[in-house]
Backbone as CSV, one residue per row, in Angstrom:
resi,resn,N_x,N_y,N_z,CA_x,CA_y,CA_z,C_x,C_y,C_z
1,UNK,0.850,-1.198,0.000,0.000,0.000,0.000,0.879,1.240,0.000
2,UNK,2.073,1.296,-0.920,2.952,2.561,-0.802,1.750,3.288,-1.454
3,UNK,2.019,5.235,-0.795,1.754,6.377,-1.436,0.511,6.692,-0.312
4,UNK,-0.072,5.486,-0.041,-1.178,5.908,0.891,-1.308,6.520,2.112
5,UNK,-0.318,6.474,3.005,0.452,7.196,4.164,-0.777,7.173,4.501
6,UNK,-1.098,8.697,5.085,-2.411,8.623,5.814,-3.355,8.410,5.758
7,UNK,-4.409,8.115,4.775,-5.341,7.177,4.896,-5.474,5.676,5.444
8,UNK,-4.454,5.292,5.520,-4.111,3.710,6.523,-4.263,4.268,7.971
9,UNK,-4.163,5.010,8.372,-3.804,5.004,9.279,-5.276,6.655,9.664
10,UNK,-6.158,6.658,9.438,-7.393,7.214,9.572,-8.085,7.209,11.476
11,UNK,-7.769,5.695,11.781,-8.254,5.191,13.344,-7.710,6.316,13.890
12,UNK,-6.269,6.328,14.000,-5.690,6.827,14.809,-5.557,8.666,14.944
13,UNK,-6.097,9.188,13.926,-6.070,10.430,13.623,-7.567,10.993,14.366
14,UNK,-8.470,10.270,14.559,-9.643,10.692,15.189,-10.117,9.494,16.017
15,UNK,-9.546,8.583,17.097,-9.981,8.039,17.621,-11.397,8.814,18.693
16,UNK,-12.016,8.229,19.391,-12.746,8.845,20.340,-12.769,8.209,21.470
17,UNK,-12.627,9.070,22.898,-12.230,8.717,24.190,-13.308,9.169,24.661
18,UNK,-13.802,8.793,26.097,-14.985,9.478,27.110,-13.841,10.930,27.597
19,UNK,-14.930,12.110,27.481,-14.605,13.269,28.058,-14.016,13.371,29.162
20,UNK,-14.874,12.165,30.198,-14.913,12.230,31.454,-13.793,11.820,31.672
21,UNK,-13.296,10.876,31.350,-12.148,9.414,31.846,-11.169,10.888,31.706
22,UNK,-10.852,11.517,30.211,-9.711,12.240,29.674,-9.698,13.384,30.727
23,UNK,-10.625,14.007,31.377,-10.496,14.625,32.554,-9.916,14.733,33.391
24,UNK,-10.535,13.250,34.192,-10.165,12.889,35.057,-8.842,12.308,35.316
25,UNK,-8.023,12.319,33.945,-6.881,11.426,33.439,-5.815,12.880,33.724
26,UNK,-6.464,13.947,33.045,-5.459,15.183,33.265,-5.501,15.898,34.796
27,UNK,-6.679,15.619,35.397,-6.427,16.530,36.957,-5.507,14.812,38.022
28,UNK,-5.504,13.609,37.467,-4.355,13.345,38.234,-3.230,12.943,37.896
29,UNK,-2.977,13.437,36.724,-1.738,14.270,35.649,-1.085,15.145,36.646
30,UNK,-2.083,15.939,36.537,-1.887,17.551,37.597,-1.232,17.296,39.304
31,UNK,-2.258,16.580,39.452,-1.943,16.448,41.001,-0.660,15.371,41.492
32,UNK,-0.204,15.086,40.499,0.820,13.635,40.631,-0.072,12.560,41.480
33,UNK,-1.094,12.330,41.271,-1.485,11.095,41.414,-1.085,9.967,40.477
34,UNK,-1.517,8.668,41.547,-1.191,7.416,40.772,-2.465,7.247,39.364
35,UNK,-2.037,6.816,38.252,-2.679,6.689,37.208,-3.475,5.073,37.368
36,UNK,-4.824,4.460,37.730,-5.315,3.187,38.018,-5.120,2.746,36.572
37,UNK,-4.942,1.338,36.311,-4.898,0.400,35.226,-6.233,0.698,34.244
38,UNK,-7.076,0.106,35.585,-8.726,0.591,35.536,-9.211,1.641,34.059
39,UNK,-8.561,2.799,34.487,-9.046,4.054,33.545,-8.059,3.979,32.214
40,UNK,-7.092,3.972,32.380,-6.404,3.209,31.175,-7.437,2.235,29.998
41,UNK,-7.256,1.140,30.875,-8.322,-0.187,29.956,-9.755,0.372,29.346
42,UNK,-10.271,1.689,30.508,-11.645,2.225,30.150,-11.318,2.732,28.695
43,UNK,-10.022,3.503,28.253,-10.294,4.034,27.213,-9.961,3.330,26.082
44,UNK,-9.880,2.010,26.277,-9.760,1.134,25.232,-10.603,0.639,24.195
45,UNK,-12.070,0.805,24.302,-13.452,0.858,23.575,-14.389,1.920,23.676
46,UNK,-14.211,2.714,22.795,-15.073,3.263,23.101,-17.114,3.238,22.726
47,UNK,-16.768,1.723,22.278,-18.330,1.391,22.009,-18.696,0.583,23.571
48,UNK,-17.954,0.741,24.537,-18.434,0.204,26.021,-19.174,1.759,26.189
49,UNK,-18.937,3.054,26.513,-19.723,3.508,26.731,-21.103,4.230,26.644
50,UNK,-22.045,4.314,27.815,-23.364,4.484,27.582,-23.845,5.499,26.544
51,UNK,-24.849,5.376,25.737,-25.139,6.383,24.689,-25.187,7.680,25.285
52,UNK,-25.316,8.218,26.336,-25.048,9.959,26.628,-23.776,10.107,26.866
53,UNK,-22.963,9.321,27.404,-21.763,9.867,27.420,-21.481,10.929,26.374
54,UNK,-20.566,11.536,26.922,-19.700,12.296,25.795,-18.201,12.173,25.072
55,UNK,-17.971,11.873,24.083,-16.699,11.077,23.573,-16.188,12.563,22.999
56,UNK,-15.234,12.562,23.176,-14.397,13.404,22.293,-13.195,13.071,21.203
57,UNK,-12.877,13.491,20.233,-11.454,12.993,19.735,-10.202,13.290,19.920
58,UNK,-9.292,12.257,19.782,-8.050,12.146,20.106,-7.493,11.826,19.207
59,UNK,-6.062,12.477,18.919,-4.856,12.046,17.638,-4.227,11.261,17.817
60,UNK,-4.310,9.823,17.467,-3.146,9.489,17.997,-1.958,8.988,17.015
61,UNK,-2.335,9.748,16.397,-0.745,9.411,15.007,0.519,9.500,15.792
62,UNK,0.419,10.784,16.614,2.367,11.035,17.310,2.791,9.896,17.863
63,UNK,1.527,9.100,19.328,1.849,8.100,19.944,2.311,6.921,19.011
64,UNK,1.936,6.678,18.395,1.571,5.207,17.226,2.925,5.516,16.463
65,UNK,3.350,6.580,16.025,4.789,6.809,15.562,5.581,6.093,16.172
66,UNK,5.579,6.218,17.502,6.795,5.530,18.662,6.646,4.042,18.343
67,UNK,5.668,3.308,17.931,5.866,1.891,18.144,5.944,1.100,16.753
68,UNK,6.487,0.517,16.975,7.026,-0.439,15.363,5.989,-0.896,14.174
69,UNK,4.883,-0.759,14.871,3.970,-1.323,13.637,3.291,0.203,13.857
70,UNK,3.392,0.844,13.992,2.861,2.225,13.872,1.431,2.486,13.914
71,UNK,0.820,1.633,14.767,-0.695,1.788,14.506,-1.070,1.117,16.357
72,UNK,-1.745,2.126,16.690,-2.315,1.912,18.131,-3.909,1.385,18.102
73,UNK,-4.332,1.238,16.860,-6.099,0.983,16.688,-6.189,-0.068,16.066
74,UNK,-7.052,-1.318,16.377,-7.095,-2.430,15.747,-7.761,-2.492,14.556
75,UNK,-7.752,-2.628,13.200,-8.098,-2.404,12.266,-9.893,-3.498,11.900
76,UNK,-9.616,-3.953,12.744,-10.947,-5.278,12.491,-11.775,-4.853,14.065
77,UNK,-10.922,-4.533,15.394,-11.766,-4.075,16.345,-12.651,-2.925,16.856
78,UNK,-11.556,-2.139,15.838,-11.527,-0.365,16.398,-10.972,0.144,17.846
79,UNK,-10.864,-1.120,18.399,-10.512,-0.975,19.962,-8.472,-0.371,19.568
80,UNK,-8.386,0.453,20.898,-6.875,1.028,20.909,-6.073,0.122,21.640
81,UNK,-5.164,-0.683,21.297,-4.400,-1.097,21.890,-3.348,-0.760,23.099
82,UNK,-4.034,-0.513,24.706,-3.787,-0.086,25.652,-2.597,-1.199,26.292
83,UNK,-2.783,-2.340,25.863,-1.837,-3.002,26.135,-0.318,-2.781,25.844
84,UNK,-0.419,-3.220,24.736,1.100,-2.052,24.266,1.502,-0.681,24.367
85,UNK,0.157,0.209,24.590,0.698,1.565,25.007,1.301,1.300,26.668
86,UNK,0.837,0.435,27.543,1.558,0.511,29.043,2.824,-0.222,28.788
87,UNK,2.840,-1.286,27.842,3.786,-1.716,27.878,5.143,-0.866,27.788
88,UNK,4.691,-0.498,27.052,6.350,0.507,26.246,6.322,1.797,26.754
89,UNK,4.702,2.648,27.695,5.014,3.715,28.109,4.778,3.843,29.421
90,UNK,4.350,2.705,30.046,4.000,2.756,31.195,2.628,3.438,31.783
91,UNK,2.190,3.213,32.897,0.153,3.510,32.868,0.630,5.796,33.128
92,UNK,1.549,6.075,33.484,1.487,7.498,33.661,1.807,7.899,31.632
93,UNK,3.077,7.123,30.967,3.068,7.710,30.094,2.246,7.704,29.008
94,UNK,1.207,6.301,29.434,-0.062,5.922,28.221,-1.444,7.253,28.743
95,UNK,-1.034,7.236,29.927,-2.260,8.524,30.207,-2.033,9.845,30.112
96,UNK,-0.316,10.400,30.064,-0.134,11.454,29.493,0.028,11.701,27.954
97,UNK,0.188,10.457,27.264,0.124,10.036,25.397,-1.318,10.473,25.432
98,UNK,-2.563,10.536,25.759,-3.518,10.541,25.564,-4.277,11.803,25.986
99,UNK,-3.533,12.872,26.565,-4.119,13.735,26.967,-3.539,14.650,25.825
100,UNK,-2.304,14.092,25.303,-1.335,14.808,23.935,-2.223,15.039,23.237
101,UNK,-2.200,13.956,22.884,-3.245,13.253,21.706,-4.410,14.413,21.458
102,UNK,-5.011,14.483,22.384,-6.192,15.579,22.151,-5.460,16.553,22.360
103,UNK,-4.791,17.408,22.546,-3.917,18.630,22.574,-3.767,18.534,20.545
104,UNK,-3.027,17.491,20.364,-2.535,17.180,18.864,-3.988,17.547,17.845
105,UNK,-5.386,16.750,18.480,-6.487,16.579,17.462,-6.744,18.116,17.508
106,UNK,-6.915,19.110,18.732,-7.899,20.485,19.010,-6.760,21.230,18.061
107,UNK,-5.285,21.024,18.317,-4.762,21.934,17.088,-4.754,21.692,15.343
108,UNK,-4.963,20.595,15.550,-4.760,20.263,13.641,-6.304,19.512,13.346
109,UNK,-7.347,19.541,13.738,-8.415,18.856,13.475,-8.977,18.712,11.690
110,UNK,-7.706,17.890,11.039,-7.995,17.741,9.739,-9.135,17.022,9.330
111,UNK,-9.449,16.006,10.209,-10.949,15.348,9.980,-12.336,16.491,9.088
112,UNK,-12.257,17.386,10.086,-13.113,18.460,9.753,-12.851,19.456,9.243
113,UNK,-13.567,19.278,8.021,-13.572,20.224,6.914,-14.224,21.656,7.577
114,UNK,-13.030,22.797,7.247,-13.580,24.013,7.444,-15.002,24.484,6.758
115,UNK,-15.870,25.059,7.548,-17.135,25.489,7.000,-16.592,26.981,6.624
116,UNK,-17.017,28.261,5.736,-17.052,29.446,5.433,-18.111,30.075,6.199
């Protein structure tokens, strides 16, 4: 699939996380709290949560750069591979990769086409 670059890799450019979890992920960012496994694994599907939730998107092309097969989203699951993000970044650096991540999507949000 040479030439295609980013379109392979689409998952990871707009994944979607719960608002809440990513919150709650940055105030114990903030506070140097311990990061639980728990909230990690939560953001691993985001078709587990309830239809009001609120999902937001996340980039995760930068993270997915770092790892050898370059892709953090399962292509047949849609689920993010949280396993290998603790593996290689550990549960503080998979929960600060993910707070990037949306820092990365709110500045470059190429998904969405500018309206006039």
């Amino acid at each position: 699939a040479a030439g295609g670059g980013e379109e392979e890799y689409q998952d990871e450019a707009a994944f979607y996380v719960s608002m809440k979890l990513l919150l709650l992920i940055k105030l114990k960012l903030q506070k140097g709290q311990e990061i639980d496994r728990s909230i990690v694994d939560a953001l691993t599907n985001p078709g587990d949560f309830p239809d009001d939730e609120v999902l937001v998107p996340v980039d995760l092309t930068g993270v997915a750069e770092q790892f050898p097969q370059k892709r953090l989203v399962c292509e047949d699951s849609g689920m993010l591979d949280t396993e290998a993000m603790v593996q290689h970044l550990g549960l503080r650096g998979t929960a600060s990769a993910m707070v990037q991540a949306q820092q990365r999507f709110l500045a470059n949000p190429r998904a969405e086409p500018e309206e006039e």
